[in-house]
C-alpha positions in Angstrom: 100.9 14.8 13.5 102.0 11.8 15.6 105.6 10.7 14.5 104.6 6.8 15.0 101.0 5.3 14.4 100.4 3.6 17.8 102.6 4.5 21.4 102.9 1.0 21.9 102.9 -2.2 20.0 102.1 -5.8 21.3 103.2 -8.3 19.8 100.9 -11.7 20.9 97.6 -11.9 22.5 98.0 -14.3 25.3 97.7 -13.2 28.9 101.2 -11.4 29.6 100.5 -9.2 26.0 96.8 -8.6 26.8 97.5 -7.5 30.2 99.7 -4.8 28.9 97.9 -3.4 26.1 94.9 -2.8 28.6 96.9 -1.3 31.0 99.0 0.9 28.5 96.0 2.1 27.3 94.2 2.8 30.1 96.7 4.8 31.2 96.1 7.0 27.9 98.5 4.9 25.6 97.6 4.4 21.5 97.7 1.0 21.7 97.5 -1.7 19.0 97.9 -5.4 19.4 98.9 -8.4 17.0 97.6 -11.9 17.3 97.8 -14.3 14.6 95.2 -17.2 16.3 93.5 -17.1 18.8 93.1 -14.5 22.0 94.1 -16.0 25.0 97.3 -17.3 24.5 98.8 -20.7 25.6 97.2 -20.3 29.0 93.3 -20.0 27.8 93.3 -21.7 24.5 96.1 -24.8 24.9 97.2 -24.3 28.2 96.3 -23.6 31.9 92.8 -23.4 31.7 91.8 -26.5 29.4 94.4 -28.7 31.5 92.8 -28.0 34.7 89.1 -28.7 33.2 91.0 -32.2 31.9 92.3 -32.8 35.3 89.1 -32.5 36.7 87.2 -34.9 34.7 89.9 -37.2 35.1 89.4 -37.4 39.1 86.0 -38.5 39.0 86.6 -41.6 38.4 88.5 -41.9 41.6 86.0 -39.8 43.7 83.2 -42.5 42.7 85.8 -45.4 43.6 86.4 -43.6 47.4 82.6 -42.7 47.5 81.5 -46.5 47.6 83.1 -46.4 51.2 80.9 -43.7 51.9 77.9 -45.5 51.4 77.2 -44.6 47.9 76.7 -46.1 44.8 76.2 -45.3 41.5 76.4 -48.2 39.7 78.0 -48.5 36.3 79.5 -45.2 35.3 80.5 -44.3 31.7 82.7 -41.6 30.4 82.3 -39.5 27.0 85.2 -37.8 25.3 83.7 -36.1 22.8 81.2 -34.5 25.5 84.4 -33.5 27.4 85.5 -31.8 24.3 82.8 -30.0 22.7 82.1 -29.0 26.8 85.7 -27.7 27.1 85.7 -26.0 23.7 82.5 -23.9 24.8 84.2 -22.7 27.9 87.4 -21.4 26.0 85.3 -19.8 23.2 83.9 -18.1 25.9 87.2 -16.9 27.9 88.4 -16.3 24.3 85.3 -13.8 23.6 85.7 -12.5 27.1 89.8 -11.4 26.7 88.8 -9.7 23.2 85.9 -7.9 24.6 88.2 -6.5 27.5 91.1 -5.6 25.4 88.5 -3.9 22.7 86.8 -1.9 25.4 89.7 -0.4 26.6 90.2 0.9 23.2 93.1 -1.3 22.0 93.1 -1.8 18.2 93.7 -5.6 17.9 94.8 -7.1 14.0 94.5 -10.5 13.4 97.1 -11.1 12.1 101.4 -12.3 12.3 103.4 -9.1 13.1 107.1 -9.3 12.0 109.6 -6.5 12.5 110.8 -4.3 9.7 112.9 -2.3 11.5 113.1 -1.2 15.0 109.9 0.9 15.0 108.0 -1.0 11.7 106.3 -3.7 11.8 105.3 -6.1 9.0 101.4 -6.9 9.2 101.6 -10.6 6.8 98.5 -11.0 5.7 97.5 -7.5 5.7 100.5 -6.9 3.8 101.1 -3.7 5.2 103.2 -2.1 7.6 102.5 0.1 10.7 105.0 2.0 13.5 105.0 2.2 17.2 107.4 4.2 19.4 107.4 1.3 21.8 107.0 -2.4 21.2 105.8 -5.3 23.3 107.4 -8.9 22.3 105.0 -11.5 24.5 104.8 -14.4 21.6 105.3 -17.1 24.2 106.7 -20.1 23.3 105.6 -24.0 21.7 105.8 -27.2 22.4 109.2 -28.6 21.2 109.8 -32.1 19.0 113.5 -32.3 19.3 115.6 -34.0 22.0 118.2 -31.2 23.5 119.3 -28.6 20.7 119.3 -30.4 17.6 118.4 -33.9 17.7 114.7 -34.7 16.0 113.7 -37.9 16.8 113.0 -40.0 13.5 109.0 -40.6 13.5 108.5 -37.5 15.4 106.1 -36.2 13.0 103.9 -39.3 13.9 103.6 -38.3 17.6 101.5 -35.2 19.1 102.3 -32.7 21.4 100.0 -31.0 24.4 98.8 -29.1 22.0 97.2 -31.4 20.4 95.7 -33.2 22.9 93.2 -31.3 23.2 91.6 -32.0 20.0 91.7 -35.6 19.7 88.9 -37.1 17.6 89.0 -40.1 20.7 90.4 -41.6 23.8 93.4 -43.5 23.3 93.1 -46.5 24.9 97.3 -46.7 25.5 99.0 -43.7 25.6 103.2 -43.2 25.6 104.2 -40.1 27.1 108.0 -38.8 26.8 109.3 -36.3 29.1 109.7 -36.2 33.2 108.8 -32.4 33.4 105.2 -31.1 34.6 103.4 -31.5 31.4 104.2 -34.8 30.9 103.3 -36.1 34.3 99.8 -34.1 34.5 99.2 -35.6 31.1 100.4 -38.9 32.4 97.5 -38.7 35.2 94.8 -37.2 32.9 94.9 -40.0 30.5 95.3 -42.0 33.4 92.6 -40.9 35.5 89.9 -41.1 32.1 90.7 -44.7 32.0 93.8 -44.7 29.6 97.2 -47.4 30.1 99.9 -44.8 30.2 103.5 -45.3 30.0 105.8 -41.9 30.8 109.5 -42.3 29.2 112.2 -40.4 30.9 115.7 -39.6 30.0 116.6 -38.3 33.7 116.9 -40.4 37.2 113.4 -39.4 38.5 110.8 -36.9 37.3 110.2 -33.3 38.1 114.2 -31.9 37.9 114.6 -28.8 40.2 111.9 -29.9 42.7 112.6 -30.9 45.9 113.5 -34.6 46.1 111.3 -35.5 48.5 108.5 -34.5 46.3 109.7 -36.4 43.4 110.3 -39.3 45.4 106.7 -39.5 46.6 104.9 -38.7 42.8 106.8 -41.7 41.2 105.9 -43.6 44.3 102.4 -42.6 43.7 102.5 -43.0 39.6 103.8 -46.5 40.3 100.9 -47.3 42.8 98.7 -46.5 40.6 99.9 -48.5 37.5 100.9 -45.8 35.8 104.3 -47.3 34.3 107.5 -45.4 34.4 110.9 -45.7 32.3 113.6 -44.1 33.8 116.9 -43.6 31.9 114.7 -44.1 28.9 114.3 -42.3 25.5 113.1 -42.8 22.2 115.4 -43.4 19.7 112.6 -43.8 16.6 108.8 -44.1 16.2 107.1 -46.2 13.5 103.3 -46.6 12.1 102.8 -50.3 12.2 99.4 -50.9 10.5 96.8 -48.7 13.2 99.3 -48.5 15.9 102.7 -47.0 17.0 106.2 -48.4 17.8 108.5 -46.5 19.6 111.7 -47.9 20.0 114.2 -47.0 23.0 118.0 -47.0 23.7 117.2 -49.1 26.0 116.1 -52.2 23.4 113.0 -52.2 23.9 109.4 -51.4 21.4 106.7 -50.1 22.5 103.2 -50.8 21.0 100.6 -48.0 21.7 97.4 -45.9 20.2 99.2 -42.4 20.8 102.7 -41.0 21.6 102.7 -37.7 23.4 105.6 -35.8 23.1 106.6 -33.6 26.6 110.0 -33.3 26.0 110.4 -29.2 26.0 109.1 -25.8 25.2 110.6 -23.1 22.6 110.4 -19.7 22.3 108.5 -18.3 19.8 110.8 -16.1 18.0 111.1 -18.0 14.8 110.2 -16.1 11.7 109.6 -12.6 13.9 112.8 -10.7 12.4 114.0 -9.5 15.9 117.3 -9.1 14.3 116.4 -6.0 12.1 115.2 -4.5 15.5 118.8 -4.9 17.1 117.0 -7.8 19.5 119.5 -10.0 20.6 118.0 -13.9 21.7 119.9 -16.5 23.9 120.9 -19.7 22.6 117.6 -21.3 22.8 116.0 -18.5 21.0 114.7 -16.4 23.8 114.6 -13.1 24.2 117.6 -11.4 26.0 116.0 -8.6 28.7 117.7 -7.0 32.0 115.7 -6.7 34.8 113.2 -4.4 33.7 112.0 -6.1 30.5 113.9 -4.1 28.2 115.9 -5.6 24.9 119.7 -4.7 23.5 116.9 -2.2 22.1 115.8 -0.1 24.9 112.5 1.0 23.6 111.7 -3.1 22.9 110.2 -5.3 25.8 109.3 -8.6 26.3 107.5 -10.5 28.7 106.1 -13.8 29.3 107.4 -17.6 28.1 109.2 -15.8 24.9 112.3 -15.0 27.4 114.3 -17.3 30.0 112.7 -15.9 33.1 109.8 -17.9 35.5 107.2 -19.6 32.8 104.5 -19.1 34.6 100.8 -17.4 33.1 100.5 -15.0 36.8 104.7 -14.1 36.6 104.0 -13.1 32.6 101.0 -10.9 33.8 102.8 -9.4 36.4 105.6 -8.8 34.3 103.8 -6.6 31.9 102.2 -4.6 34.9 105.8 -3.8 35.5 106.6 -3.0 32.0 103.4 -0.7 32.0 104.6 1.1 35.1 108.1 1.4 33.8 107.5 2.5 30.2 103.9 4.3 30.6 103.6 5.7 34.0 107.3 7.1 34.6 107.4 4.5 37.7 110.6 2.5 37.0 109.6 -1.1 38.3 111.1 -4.5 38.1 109.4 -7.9 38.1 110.0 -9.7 41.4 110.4 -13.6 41.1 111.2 -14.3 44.8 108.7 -16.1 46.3 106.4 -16.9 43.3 104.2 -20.5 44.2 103.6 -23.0 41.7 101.8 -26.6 40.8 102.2 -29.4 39.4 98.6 -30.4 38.7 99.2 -34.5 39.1 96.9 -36.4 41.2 97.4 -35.9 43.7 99.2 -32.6 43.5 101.9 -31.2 43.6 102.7 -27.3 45.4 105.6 -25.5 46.3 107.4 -22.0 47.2 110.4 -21.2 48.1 113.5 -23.1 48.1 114.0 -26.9 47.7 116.5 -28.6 50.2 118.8 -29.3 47.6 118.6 -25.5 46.5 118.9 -24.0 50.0 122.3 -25.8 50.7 123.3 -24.7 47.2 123.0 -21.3 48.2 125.3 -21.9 51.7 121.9 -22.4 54.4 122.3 -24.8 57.3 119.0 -26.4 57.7 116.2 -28.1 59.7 114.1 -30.1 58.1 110.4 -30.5 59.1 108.4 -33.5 57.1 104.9 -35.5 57.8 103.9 -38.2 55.8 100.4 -39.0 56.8 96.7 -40.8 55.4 94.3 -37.7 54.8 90.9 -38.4 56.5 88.8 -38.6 53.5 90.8 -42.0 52.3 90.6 -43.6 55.6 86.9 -44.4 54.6 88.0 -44.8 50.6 90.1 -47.5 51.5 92.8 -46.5 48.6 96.6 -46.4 49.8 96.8 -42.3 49.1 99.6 -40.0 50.8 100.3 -37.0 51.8 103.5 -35.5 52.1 104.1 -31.7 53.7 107.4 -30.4 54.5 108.9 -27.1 55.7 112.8 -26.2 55.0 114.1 -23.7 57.5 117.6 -21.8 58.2 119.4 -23.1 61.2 120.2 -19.7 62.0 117.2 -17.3 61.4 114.5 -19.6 62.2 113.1 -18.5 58.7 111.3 -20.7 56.6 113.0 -20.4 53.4 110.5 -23.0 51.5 107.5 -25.4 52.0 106.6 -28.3 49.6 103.1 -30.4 49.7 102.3 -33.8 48.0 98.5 -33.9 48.2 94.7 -33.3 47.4 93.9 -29.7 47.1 98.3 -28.6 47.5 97.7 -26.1 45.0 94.8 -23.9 46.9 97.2 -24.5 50.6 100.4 -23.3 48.9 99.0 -19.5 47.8 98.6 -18.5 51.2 101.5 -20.2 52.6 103.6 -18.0 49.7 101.9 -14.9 51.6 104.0 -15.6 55.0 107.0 -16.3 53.2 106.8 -13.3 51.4 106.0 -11.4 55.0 109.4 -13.0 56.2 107.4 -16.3 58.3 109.7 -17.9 60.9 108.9 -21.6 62.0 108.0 -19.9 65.0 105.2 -18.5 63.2 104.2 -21.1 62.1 104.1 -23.1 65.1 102.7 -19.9 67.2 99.4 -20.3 64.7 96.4 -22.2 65.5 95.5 -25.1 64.0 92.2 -25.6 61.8 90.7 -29.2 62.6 90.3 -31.5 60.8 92.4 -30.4 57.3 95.3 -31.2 55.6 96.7 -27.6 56.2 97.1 -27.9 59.9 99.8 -30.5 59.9 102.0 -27.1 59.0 101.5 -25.5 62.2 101.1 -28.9 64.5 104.9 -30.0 62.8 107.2 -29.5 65.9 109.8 -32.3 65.9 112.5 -31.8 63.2 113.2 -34.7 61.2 116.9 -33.8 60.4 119.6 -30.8 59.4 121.8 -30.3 57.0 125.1 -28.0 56.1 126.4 -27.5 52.9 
């Protein structure tokens, strides 16, 4: 008789959790997983996936402006919220279905239900009421929108404002919309609302939006943002929010009130440990509530992992999933692996976009590179027609020494599809050589990284 009712226990059923139970058991694991919503996680049900369907029906409105120099014209156009909604709500019930149907057919038992530990091998079933045992358990709860300003500090009001999470499910378009935050939720949110016909003001505590990116790119996005009449407060914050007959008042530290239809709080994300009892499992969490793990996933309890947004590593849906391939490896298939998060592209899905890998300027001089610096500004072709002031902005940062290019940074349409194969070469060790040795494809976007060939400046720390 088995000692413990499952080999492995998974605690949350978004992408980094569902990923390992299939894989677990497919490699002959007892697997059972715990999700007390819905399948899918923050990526598929509140996250990646209904974002990007957002960011695309907020662009139309901007192809249709750019099409009229075409020679098109399609007269007066109208847009429907509730149509987007019920629309996006099909497509996510579907994805939903889809990740239970997978995890099912691999034979993982899934509960409906909130899992809490009992001890370091029990865990408490809530609404079941009853407990079950795993010789190895899985902690992949992610993490949740935050309403407090730093560690303690709850703005008064706060309760009157929503988060990303629920701006999915609004009943209606607000027709002004105050955003809070400078980090990439905020400003995608900022351009979705803006782009659906919205008047958005973003509040931000910092200098300039987007901290840790590379300067230039931030530069250029609140250059765009302000082009576009998208109003930005820098060195702003909320100090209290009021309900003034149908409307809000946000107050700031810098004086002023702000009247609008909805506030959208951006402001942070939280694990979510809260509630699970790690404690009785000898789990240790960091200061913000994450979850403590060495380089192969593990816990202060060597038979607990966790992957994903619930600890302090990269945040992003493909790193969580390729984290719990590693735990599989390491704690199913005697293949001792550890997640590598060199190299790993990301997006800031703004309009236009945002894409990057590798190191920022700033970052590469941190870490002792002498640089060259290769940068284009340029008019893509498809708005020389449009007529709208759009940029683009592509640059390559490369170490003086090596010729390696140690990161590349794009501010334009379509970044996000350029930057995955440009994380390929730097992965394979590119040199700017490389880069300059490869033939350009005419006429795109892309080929101004291989046709850069005069260095703008260098830099020394």
């Amino acid at each position: 008789m088995a000692r413990f009712d499952y080999d492995l226990f998974v605690i949350g059923g978004g992408s980094g959790g569902v990923r390992a139970a299939r894989m677990a058991a497919q490699a002959g694991a007892r697997v059972a997983l715990a999700e007390e919503w819905r399948m899918g996680g923050t990526c598929v049900i509140r996250g990646c996936i209904p974002k990007k369907l957002f960011v695309y029906a907020s662009q139309f409105r901007e192809n249709i402006l750019d099409s009229k120099g075409y020679g098109w014209d399609f007269g007066d156009c109208t847009f429907d919220w509730p149509t987007l909604i019920a629309n996006k709500d099909r497509e996510i019930a579907r994805l939903e279905w889809l990740y239970t149907a997978n995890v099912e057919k691999a034979g993982v038992t899934i509960f409906q239900d909130r899992a809490v530990f009992d001890d370091e091998h029990t865990l408490l079933l809530l609404n079941e009421g009853r407990k079950v045992t795993a010789e190895k358990i899985l902690i992949a709860t992610g993490n949740r929108p935050t309403r407090e300003m730093g560690t303690s500090h709850v703005i008064p009001g706060g309760d009157l404002c929503i988060t990303s999470d629920e701006a999915f499910h609004l009943e209606r378009l607000p027709r002004r919309v105050l955003i809070a935050g400078g980090g990439y939720i905020a400003l995608e949110f900022a351009h979705i609302f803006h782009g659906l016909g919205s008047d958005v003001s973003l509040v931000y505590r910092g200098e300039k939006p987007l901290r840790g990116f590379d300067n230039c790119l931030r530069d250029a996005l609140l250059e765009s943002m302000q082009s576009r009449g998208i109003e930005v407060l820098l060195g702003c914050e909320f100090t209290k929010v009021e309900k003034r007959g149908v409307s809000l008042h946000a107050e700031t530290n810098k004086g002023a009130v702000i009247e609008c239809d909805q506030i959208m709080l951006a402001i942070g994300r939280q694990p979510n440990t809260m509630a699970l009892h790690v404690e009785k499992a000898g789990v240790e969490l960091g200061k913000r509530g994450e979850v403590r793990v060495d380089e192969y996933s593990r816990t202060t309890n060597p038979h607990i992992h966790a992957v994903g947004d619930v600890t302090d590593r990269v945040q992003l849906t493909p790193v969580a999933i390729h984290e719990a391939m590693c735990f599989v490896e390491t704690a199913f298939k005697d293949n001792p692996t550890r997640p590598d998060h060199v190299h790993v592209a990301s997006a800031v899905f703004t309009t236009p976009e945002i894409a990057t890998v590798g190191l920022s300027e700033e970052m590469a001089l941190l870490k002792g590179h002498s640089i060259d610096v290769f940068k284009s500004s340029f008019r893509p072709l498809l708005h020389t027609l449009g007529g709208r002031p759009v940029r683009t902005l592509m640059k390559l940062v490369v170490d003086a020494k090596t010729d390696k290019v140690l990161g590349c940074h794009i501010f334009g349409d379509h970044a996000s599809e350029i930057i995955q194969i440009v994380a390929v070469t730097l992965r394979m060790g590119a040199t700017k050589k490389d880069f300059d040795r490869t033939i350009a494809l005419h006429p795109t976007a892309a080929e101004e990284l291989v046709t850069m060939r005069t260095k703008s400046y260098s830099r020394s720390p």
